[in-house]
DSSP file (Angstrom, degrees, kcal/mol; ACC not computed):
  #  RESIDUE AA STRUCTURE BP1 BP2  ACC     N-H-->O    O-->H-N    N-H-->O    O-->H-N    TCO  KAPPA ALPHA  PHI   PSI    X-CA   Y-CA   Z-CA
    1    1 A X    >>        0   0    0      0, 0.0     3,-1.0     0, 0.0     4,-1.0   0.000 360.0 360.0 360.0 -33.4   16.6  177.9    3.4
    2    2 A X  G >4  +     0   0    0      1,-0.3     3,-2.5     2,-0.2     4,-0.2   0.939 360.0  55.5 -39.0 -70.9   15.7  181.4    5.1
    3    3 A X  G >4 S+     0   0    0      1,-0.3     3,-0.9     2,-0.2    -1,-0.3   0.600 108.1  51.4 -92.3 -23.0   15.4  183.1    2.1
    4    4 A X  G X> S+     0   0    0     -3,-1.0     3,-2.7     1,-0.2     4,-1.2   0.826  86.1  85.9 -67.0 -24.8   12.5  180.1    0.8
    5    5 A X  G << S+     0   0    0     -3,-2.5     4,-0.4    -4,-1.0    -1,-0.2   0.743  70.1  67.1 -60.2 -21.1   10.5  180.5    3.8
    6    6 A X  G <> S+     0   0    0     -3,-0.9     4,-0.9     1,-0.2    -1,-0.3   0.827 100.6  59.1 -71.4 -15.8    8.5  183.5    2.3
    7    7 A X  H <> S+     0   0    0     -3,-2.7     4,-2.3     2,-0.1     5,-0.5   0.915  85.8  76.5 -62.2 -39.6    6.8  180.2   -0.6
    8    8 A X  H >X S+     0   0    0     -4,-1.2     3,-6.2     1,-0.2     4,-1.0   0.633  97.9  36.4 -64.1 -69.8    5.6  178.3    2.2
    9    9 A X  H 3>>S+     0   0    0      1,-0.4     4,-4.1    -4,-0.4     5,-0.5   0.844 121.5  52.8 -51.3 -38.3    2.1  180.9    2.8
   10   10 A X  H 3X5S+     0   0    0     -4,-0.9     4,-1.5    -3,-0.3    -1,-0.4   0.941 109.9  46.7 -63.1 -29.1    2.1  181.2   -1.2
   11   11 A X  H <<5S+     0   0    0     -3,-6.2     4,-0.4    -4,-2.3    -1,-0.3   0.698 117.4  43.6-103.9   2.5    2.0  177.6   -1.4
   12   12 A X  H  X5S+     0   0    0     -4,-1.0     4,-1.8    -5,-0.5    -1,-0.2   0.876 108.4  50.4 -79.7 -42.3   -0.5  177.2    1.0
   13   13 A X  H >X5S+     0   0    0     -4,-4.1     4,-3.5     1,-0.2     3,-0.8   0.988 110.5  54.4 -63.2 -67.8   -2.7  179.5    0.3
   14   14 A X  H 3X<S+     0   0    0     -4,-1.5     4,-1.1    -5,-0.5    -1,-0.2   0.615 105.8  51.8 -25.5 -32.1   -2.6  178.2   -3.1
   15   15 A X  H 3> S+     0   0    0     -4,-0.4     4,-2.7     2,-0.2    -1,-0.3   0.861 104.9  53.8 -59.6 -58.8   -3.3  175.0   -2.1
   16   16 A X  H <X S+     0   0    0     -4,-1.8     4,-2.3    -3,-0.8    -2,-0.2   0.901 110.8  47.1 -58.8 -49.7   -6.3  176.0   -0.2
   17   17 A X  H >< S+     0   0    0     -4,-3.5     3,-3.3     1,-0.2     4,-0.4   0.739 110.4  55.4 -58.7 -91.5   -7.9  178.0   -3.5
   18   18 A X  H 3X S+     0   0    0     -4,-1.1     4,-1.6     1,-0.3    -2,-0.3   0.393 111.9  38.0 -37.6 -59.3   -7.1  174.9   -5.3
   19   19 A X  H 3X S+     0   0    0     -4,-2.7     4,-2.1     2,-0.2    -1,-0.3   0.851 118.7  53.2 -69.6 -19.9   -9.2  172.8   -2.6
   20   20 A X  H X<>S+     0   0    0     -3,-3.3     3,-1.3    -4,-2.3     5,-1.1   0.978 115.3  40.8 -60.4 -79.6  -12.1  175.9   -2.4
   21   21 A X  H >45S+     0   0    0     -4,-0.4     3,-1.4     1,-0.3    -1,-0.2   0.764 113.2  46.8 -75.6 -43.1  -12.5  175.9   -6.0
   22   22 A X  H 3<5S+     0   0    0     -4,-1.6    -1,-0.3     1,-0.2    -2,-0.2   0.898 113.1  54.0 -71.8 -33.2  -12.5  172.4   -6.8
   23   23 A X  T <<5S-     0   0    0     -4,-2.1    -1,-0.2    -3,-1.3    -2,-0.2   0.223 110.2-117.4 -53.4   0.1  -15.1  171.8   -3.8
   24   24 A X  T < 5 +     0   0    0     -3,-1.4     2,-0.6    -4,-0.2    -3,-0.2   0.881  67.0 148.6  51.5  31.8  -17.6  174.4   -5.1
   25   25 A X      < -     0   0    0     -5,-1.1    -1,-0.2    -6,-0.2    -2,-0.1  -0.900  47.8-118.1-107.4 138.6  -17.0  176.4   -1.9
   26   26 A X     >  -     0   0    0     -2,-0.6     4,-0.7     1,-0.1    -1,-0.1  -0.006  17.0-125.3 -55.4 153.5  -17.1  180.4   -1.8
   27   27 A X  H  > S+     0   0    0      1,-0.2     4,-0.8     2,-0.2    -1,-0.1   0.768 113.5  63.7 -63.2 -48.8  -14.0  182.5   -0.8
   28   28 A X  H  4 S+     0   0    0      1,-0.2    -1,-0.2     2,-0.2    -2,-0.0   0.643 103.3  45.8 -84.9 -29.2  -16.0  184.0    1.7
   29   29 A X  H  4 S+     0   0    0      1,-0.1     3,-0.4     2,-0.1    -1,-0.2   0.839 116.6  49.2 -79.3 -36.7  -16.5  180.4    3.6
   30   30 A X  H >X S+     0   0    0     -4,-0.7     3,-1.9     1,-0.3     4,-1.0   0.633  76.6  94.1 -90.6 -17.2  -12.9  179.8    3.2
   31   31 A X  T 3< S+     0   0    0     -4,-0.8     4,-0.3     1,-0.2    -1,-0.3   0.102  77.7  65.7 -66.0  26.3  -11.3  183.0    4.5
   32   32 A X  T 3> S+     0   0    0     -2,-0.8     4,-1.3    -3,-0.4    -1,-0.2   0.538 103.1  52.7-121.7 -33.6  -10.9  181.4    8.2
   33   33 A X  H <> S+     0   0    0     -3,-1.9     4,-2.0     2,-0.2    -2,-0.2   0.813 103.8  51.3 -73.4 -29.0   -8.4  179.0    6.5
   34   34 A X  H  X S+     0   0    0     -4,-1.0     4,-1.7     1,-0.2    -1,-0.2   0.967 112.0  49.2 -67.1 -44.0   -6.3  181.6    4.9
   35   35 A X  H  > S+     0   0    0     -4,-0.3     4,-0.7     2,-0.2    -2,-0.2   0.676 111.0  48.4 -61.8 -31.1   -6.1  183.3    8.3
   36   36 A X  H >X S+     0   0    0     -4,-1.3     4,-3.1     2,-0.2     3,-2.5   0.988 111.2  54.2 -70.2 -76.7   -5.0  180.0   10.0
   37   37 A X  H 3X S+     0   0    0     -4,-2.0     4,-1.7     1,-0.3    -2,-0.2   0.613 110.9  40.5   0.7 -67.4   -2.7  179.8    7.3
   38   38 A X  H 3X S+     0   0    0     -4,-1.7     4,-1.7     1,-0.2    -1,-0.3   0.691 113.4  59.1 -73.4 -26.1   -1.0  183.2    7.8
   39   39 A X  H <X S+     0   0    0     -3,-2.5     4,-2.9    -4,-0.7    -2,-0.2   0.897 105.4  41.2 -57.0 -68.5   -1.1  182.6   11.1
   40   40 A X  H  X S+     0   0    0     -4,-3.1     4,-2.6     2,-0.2    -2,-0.2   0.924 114.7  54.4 -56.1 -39.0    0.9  179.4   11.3
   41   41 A X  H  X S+     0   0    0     -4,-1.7     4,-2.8    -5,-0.3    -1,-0.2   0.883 105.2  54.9 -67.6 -42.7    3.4  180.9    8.7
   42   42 A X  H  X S+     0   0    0     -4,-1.7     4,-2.2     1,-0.2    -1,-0.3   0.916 111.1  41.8 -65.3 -30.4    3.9  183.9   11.0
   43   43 A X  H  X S+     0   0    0     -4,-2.9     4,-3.0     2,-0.2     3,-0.4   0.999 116.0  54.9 -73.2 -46.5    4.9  181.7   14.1
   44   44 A X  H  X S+     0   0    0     -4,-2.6     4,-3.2     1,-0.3     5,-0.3   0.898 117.1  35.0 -40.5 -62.0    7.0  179.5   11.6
   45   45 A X  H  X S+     0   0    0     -4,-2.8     4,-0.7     2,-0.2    -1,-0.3   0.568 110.3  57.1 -46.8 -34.4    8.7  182.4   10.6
   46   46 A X  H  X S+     0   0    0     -4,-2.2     4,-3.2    -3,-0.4    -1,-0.2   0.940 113.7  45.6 -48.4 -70.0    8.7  184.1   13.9
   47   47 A X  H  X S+     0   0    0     -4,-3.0     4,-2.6     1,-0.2    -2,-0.2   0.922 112.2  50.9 -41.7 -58.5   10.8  180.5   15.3
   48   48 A X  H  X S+     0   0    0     -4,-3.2     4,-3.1    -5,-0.3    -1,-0.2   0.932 112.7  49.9 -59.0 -42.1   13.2  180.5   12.1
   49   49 A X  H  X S+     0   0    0     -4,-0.7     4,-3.5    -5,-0.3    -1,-0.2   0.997 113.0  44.3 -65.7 -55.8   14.0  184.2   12.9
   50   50 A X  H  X S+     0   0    0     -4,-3.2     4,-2.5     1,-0.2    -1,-0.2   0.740 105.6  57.6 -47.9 -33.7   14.7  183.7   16.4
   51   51 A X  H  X S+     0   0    0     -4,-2.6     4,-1.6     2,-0.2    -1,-0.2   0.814 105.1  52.1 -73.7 -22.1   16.6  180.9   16.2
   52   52 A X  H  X S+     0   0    0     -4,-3.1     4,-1.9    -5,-0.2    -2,-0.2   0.927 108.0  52.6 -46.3 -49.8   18.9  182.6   14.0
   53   53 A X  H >X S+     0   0    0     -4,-3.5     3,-1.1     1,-0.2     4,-0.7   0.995 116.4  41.4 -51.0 -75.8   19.2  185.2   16.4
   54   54 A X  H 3< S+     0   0    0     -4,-2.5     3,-0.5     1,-0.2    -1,-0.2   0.698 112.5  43.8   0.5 -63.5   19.9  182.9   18.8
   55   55 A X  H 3< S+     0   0    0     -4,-1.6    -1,-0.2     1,-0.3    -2,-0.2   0.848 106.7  65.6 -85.3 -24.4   22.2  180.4   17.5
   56   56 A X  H <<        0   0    0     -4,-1.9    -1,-0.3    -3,-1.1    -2,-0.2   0.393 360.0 360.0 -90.9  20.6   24.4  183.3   15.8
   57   57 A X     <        0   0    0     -4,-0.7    -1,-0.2    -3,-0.5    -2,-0.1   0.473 360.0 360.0-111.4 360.0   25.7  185.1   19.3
């Protein structure tokens, strides 16, 4: 499951153009949701790492 975690920001982001573009909304309006995005993905990813650490000593 590790090794999917790097799709979840791709599929988000993707998502998000997919709602920009279909909304008629500029890139330039929308760029606060890709940053939330990347944001959230880094803490997921941050948590998954740590818990590895964790769980494997």
């Amino acid at each position: 499951m590790i090794r999917l975690l790097f799709l979840i920001p791709i599929l988000l982001c993707a998502g998000w153009f997919w709602f920009l573009r279909s909304n008629h909304i500029p890139l330039k309006k929308g760029r606060r949701g890709f940053i939330y995005i990347l944001t959230f993905s880094t803490f997921v990813l941050a948590f998954f790492a740590l818990m590895i650490y964790v769980t494997k000593k």
